[in-house]
PADREN-81248 format. One line per 5 residues: number of its first residue (from 1); their letters; for each residue x, y, z of C-alpha. Coordinates in Angstrom, 1 decimal. Example, Ala and Ser with C-alpha at 12.3 -4.5 7.8 and 13.67 -1.06 7.14 Angstrom:
% residues 2
1 = AS = 12.3 -4.5 7.8; 13.7 -1.1 7.1
% end
This chain:
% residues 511
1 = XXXXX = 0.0 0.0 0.0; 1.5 3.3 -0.8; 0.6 5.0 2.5; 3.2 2.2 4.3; 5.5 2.0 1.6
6 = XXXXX = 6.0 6.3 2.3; 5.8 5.8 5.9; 8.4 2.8 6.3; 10.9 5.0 3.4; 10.5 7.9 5.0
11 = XXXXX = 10.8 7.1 8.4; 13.5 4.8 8.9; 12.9 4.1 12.5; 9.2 3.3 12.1; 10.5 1.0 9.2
16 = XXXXX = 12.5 -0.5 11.9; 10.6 -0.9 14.6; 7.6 -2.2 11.8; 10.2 -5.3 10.8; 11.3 -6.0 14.2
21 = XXXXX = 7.6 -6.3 15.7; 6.8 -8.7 12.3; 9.1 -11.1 12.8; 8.8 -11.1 16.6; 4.8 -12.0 16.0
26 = XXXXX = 5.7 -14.0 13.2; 7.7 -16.2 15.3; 5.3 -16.3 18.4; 2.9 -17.0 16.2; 5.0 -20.0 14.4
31 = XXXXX = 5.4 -21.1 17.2; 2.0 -21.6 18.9; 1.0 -23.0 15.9; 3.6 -25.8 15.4; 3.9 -26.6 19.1
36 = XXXXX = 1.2 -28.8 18.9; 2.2 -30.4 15.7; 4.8 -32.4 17.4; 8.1 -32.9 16.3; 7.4 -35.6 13.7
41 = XXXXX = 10.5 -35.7 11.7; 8.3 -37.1 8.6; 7.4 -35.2 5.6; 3.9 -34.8 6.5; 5.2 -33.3 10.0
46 = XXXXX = 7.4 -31.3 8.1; 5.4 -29.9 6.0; 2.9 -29.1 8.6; 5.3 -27.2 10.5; 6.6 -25.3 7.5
51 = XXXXX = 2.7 -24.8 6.3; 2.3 -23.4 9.9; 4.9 -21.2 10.1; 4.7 -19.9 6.4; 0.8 -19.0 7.3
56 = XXXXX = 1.9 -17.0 10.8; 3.9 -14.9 8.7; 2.0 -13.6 6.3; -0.8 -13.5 8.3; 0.7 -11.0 11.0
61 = XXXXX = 2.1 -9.0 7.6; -1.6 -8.9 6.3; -2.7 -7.8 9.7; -0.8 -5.0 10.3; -0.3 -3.8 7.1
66 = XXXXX = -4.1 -3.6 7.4; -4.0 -1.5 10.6; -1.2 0.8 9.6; -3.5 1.6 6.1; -6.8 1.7 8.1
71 = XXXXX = -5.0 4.4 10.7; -3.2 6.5 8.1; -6.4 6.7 5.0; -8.9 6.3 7.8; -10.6 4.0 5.8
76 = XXXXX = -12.6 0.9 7.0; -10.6 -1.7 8.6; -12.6 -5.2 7.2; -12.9 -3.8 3.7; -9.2 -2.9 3.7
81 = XXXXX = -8.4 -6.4 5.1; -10.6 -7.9 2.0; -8.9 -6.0 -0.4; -5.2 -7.2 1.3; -6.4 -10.6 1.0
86 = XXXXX = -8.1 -10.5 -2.1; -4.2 -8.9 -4.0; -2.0 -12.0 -1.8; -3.6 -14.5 -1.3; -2.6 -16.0 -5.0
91 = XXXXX = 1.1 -14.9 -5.1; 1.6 -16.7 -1.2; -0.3 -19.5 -2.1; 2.5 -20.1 -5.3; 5.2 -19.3 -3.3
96 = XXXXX = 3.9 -20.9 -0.1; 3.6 -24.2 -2.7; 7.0 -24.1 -4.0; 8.4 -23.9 -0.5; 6.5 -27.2 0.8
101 = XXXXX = 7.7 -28.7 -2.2; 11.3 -27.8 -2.0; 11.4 -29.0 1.5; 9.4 -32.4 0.7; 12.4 -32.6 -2.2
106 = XXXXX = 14.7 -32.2 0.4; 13.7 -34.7 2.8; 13.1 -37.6 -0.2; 16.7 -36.2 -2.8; 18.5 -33.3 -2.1
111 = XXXXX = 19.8 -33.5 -5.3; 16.6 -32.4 -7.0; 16.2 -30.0 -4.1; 18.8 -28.4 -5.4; 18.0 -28.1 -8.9
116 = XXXXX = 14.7 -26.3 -8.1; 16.8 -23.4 -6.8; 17.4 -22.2 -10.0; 13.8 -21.7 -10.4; 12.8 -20.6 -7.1
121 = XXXXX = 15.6 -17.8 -7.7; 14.5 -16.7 -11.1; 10.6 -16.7 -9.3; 12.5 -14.4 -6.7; 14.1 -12.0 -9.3
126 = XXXXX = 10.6 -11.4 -11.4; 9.4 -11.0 -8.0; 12.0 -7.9 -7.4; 11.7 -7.1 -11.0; 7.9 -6.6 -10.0
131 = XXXXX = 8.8 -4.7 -7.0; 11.2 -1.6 -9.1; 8.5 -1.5 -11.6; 5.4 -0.8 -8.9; 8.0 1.5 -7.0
136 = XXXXX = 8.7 3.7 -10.2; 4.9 3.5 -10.8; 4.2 4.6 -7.3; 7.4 7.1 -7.5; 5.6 8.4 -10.9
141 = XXXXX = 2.2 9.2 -8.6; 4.2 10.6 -5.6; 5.6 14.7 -5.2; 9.0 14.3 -4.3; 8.7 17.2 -1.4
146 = XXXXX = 6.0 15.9 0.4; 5.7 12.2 -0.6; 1.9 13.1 -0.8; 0.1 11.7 -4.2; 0.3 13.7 -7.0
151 = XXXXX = -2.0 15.8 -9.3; -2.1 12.4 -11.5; -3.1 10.2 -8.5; -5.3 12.7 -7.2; -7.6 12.0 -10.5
156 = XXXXX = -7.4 8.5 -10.6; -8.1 7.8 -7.1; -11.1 10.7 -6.9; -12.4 8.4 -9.9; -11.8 5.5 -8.3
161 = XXXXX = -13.9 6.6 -5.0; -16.4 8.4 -6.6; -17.6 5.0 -8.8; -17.2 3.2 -5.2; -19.3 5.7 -3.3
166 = XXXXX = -21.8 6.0 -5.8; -22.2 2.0 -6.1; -22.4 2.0 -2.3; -24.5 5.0 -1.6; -22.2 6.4 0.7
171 = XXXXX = -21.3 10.0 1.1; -17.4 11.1 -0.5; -15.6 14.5 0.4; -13.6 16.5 -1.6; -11.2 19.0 0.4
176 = XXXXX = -9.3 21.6 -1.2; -6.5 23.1 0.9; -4.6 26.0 -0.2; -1.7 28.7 2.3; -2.3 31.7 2.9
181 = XXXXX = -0.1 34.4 1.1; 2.1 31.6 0.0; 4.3 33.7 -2.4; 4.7 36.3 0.3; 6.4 33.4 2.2
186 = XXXXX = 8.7 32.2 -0.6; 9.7 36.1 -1.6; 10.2 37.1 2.5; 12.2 33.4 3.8; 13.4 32.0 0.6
191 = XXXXX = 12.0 28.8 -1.2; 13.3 26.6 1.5; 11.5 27.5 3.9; 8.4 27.6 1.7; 9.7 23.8 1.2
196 = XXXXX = 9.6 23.6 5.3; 6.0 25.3 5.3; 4.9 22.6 2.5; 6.6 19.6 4.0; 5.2 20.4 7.4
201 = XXXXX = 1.4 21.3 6.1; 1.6 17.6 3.8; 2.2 15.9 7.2; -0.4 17.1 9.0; -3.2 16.5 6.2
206 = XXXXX = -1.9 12.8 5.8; -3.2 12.4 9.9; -6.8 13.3 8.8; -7.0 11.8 5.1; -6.2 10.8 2.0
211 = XXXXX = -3.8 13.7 1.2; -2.7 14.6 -2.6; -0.3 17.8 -3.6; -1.9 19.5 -6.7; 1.0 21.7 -7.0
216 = XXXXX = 2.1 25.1 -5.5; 1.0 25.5 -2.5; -2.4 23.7 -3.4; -3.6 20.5 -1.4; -6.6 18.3 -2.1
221 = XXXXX = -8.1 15.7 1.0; -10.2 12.5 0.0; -12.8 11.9 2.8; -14.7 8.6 2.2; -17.8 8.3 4.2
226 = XXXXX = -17.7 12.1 5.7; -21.1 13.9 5.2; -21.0 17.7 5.5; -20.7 17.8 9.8; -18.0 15.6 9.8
231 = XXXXX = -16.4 16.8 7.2; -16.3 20.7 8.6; -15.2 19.1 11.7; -12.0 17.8 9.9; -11.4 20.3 8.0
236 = XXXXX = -11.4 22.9 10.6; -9.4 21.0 12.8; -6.6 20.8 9.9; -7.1 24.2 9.5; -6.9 25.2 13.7
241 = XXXXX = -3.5 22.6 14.0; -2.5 24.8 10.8; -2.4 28.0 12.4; -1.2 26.8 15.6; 2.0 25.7 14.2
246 = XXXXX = 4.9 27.8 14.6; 7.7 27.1 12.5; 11.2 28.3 12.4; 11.6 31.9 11.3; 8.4 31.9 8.8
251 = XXXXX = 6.1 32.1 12.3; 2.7 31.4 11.8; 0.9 30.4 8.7; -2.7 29.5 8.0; -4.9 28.2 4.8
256 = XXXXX = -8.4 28.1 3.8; -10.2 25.3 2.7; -13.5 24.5 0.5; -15.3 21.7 0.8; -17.8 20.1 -1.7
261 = XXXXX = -19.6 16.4 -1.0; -20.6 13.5 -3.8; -23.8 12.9 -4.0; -25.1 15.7 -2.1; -23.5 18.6 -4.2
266 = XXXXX = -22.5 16.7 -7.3; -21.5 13.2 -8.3; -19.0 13.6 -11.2; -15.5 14.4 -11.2; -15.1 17.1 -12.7
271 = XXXXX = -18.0 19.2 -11.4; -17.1 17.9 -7.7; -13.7 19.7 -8.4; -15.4 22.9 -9.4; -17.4 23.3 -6.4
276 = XXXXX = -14.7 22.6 -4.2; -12.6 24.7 -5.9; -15.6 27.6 -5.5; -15.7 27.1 -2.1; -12.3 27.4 -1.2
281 = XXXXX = -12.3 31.3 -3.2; -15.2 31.8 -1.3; -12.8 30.9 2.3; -10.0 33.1 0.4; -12.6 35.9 -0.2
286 = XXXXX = -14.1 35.9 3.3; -10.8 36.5 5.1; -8.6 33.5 4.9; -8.2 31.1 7.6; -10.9 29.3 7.3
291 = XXXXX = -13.6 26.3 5.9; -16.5 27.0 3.5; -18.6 24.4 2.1; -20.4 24.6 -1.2; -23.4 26.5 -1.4
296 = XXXXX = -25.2 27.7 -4.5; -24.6 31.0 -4.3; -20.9 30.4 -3.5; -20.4 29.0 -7.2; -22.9 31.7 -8.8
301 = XXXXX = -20.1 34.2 -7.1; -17.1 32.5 -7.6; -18.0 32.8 -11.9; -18.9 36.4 -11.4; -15.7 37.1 -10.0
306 = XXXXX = -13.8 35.3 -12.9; -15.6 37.0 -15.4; -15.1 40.5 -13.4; -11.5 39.7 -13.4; -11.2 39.4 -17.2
311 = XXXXX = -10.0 42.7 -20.0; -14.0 43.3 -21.4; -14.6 46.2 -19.3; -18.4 45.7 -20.6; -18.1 42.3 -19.2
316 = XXXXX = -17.0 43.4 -16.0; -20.3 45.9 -15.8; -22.7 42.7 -16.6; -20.7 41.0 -13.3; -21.3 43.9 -11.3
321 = XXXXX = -25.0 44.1 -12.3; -25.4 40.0 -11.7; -23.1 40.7 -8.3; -25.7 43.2 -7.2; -28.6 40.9 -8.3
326 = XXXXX = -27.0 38.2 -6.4; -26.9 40.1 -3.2; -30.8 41.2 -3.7; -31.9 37.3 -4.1; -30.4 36.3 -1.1
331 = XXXXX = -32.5 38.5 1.3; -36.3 37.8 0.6; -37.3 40.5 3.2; -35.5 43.6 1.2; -36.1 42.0 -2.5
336 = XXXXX = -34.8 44.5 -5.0; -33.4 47.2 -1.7; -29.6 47.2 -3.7; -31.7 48.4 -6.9; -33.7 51.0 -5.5
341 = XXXXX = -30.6 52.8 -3.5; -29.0 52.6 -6.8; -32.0 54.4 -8.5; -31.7 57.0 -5.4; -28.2 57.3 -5.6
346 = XXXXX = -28.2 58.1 -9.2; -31.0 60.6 -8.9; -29.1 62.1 -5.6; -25.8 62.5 -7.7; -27.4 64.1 -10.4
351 = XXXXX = -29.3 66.7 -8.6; -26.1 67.5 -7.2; -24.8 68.7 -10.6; -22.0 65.2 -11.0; -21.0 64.6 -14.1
356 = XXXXX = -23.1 62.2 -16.0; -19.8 59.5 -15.5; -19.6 60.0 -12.1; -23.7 59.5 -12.1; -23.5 56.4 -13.8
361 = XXXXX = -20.5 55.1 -11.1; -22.8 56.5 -8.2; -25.8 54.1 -9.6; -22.8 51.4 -9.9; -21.4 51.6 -6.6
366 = XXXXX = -24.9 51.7 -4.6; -26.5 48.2 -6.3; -23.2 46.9 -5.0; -23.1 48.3 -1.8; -24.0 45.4 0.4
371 = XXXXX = -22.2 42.7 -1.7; -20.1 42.3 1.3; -23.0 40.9 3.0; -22.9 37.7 1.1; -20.1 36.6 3.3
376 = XXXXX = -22.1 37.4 6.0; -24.3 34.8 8.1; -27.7 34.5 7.2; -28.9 33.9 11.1; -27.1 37.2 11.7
381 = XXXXX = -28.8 38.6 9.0; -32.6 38.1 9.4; -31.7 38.0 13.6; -35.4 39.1 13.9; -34.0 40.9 18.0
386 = XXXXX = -30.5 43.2 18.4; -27.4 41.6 17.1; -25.0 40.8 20.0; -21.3 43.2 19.9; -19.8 40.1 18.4
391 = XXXXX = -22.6 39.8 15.9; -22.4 43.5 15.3; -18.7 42.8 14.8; -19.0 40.7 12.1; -21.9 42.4 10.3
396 = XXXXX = -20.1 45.5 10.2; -16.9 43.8 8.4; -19.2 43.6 5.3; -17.8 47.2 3.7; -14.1 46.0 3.8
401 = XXXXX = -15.3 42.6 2.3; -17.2 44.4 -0.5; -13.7 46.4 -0.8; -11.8 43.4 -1.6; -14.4 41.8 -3.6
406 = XXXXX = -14.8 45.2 -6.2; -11.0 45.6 -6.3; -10.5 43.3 -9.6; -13.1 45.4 -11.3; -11.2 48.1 -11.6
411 = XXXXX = -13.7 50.5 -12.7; -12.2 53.7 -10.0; -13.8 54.7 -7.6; -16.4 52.2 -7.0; -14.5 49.8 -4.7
416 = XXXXX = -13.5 53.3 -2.2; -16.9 53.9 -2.1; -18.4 50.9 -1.0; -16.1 50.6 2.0; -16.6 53.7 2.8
421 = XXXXX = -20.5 54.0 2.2; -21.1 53.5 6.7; -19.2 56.0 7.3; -21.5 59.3 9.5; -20.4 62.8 9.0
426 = XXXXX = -19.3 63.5 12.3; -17.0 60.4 12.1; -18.4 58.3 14.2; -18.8 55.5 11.4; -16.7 52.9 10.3
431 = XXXXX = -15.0 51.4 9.1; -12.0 54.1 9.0; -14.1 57.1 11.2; -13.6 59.5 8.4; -15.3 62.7 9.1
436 = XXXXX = -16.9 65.4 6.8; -15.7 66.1 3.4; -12.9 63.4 3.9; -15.5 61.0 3.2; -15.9 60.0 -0.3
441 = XXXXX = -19.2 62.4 -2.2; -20.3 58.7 -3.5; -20.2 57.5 -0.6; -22.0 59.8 1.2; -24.4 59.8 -1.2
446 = XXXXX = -25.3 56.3 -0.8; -25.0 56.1 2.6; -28.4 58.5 2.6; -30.1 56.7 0.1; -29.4 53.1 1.5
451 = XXXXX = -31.4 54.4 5.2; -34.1 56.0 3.4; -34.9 52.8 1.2; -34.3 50.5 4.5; -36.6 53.0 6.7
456 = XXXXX = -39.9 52.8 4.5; -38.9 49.1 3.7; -40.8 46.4 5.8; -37.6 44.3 7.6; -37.6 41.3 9.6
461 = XXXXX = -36.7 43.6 13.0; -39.1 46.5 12.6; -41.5 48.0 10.7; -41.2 50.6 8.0; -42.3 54.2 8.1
466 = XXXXX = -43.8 56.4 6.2; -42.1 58.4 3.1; -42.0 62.0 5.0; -41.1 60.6 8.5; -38.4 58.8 6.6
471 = XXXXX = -37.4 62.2 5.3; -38.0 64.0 8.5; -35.4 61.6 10.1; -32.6 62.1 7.7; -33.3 65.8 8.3
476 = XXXXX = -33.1 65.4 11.8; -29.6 63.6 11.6; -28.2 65.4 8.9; -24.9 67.0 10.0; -24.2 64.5 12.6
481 = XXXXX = -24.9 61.0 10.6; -25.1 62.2 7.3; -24.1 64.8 4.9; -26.6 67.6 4.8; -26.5 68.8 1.0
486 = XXXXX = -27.2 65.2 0.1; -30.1 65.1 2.3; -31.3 68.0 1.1; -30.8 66.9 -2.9; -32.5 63.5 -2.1
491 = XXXXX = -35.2 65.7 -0.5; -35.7 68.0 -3.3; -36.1 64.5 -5.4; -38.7 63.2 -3.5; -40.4 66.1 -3.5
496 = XXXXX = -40.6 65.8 -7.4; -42.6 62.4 -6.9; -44.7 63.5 -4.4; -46.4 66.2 -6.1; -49.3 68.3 -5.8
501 = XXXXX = -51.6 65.9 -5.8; -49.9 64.5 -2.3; -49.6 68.7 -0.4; -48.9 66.6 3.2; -45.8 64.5 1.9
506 = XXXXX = -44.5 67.4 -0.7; -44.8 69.4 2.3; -42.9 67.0 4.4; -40.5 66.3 2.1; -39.6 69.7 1.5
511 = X = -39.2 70.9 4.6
% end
């Protein structure tokens, strides 16, 4: 099995300590059993003895190469066993045979004996010819630097246990396992210790799996029989022994994982891949460090972000708009909020006199000014009482997320102004407290229209208001939360819909 065969070459005294403990049960064993076949000095007491002793040992070989397997792939312990048997059984039955016949030679002519050496030898050199040939096979499925299977091996054994789960109806987990800021490791300590970090990560990944090296700094973890619980739970705890490490001079280090399950999220190859890969962006995107399983808006994400990343800067507009759409369809109590503080933003910005451009960016920036909030909890979300300060904590880490999300659009200043779009005017906002005019016009911009769309809005927590006391309350905060020329513009808008036909909420609205 290749998880020994690694073990027993790269450990030299577990290899050791493996071969003395064989043939010290071997011979306990031989012994037992041929104690009480006498010491008949006949062939068929012969024979016995040597059929007895010939059995011990490759049954205690069977059995613990079972256990060390079952321990180090952590898979089952009789189906393992089987499989042992089912690959040496034939090959120690021939040998077994021509050993019971060279000693019945023996006993009736020596002579002949001796001429069935020559065969029993060439048997033993096809049997090391054998040997080379499976090692440069296994060698050819190995990475040299962590004796972890390969990008090859990780294919054919995800096939292999995908058809064996599938014909089972048992549950297969696909772990993807990638460093954090792996290439500011190599550029700050030197390769070798990036070599150190890899060496040290593939070791801890083979105690909770079947661990592969895809290359880089990119690992992949086969699961048999984990649902999604117990696969979180082992994932996370690679990732927690992970960060606990500290290595020589590189310190700390941490990756993110993704995790995607056959049959519940996809039972083919290739797609299995994809939503593990998915999930582990979304872990990367949500702040390193971390698990994510797949979830369907995870992979919907993940594509948009690939296709914002690309040259079309028309293709990276139709992301933005599908980003913003994705953030809407998540919330069922807001439905189309991000859209109608867009439509507010843009009318805000243009009473203001901006530039059609800078109009168009405004309308931009406010559908995507909650896209953070896709990383965000969904419990924390609709949380129908307060949030908790931890809960506030995390909910308020949604601008900075957005940030890092909008920075591969590249369409300036978009990104600036969705991190920034919480922050109050006497800077007590966050995330950076920026007072005044040092906080971005877009930003302030949306951060008025985004409370006057959530006030009249009916929301899981409270109820919505009324149009002019919506108004009224910006009014009343302006200069101290928000910025009062853009209340006042956002005002004079609303005043426009109103109309004549509505005197009490123009009226409001325009005072």
């Amino acid at each position: 099995a290749p998880a020994v065969t690694q073990l027993l070459e790269h450990r030299p005294q577990i290899r050791i300590g493996y071969n003395v403990s064989v043939v010290a049960l071997a011979a306990t064993a031989a012994g037992a059993l041929s104690a009480p076949l006498g010491h008949d000095a006949g062939a068929s007491g012969v024979l016995a003895r040597v059929g007895a002793a010939a059995s011990a040992q490759y049954t205690v070989n069977l059995v613990l190469i079972t256990a060390v397997v079952a321990v180090s792939s952590r898979r089952s312990l009789f189906s393992l066993a089987r499989s042992n048997l089912r690959t040496t059984i034939v090959p120690f039955s021939l040998m077994a045979s021509a050993a019971l016949m060279l000693v019945v030679l023996w006993q009736r002519s020596p002579f002949l004996s001796v001429v069935l050496v020559g065969p029993l030898l060439a048997i033993q050199l096809y049997q090391r010819a054998i040997v080379r040939a499976l090692r440069a096979m296994r060698l050819a499925l190995t990475d040299p630097l962590t004796g972890l299977g390969n990008h090859r091996h990780f294919h054919e054994r995800l096939e292999r246990e995908l058809q064996h789960a599938n014909e089972r109806n048992l549950p297969l987990t696909l772990c993807f396992v990638d460093v954090d800021d792996f290439k500011r490791i190599n550029d700050r300590f030197g390769h070798p210790a990036g070599d150190r970090v890899l060496s040290q990560l593939a070791a801890r990944l083979r105690q909770t799996g079947e661990a592969f090296r895809l290359g880089g700094d990119e690992f992949a973890l086969l699961l048999p029989g984990y649902g999604e619980s117990a696969a979180l739970t082992a994932a996370s705890s690679v990732v927690e022994r992970i960060s606990a490490l500290d290595l020589d001079q590189v310190g700390s280090v941490t990756v993110s994982a993704g995790v995607a399950i056959s049959p519940q999220h996809a039972s083919e190859r290739d797609e299995l891949i994809r939503l593990a890969d998915s999930a582990l962006y979304w872990a990367k995107e949500y702040g390193k460090n971390r698990v994510r399983a797949y979830r369907p808006d995870v992979i919907e994400l993940a594509e948009l972000k690939r296709l914002a990343s690309g040259p079309d800067r028309a293709a990276r507009f139709r992301a933005a708009a599908s980003l913003a759409r994705a953030v809407d369809a998540r919330d069922v109590y807001t439905g189309s909020h991000s859209q109608r503080v867009a439509e507010l933003a843009a009318r805000t910005a243009r009473r203001l006199g901006l530039p059609d451009e800078e109009v168009e960016l405004a309308r931009l920036a406010a559908s995507l000014h909650d896209l953070g909030k896709l990383a965000i909890p969904e419990e924390i979300l609709r949380k129908p009482g307060p949030l908790t300060e931890p809960e506030r904590i995390v909910l308020e880490r949604h601008p900075q997320i957005g940030f890092r999300m909008l920075e591969s659009l590249e369409v300036d200043p978009v990104a600036d102004w969705v991190l920034h779009h919480h922050e109050r005017w006497d800077g007590s906002g966050y995330p950076d407290g920026l007072p005044g005019e040092r906080i971005p016009l877009g930003a302030r911009i949306i951060f008025v229209a985004d409370a006057y769309d959530a006030m009249i809005s009916e929301r899981v927590y409270r109820r919505r208001v009324l149009p002019e006391e919506a108004i009224a309350e910006l009014d009343r905060c302006a200069g101290t939360q928000f910025d009062p020329q853009v209340v006042a513009a956002l005002a004079e808008e609303l005043a426009l819909d109103a109309g004549p036909a509505q005197p009490v909420v123009a009226a409001a609205l325009a005072s």
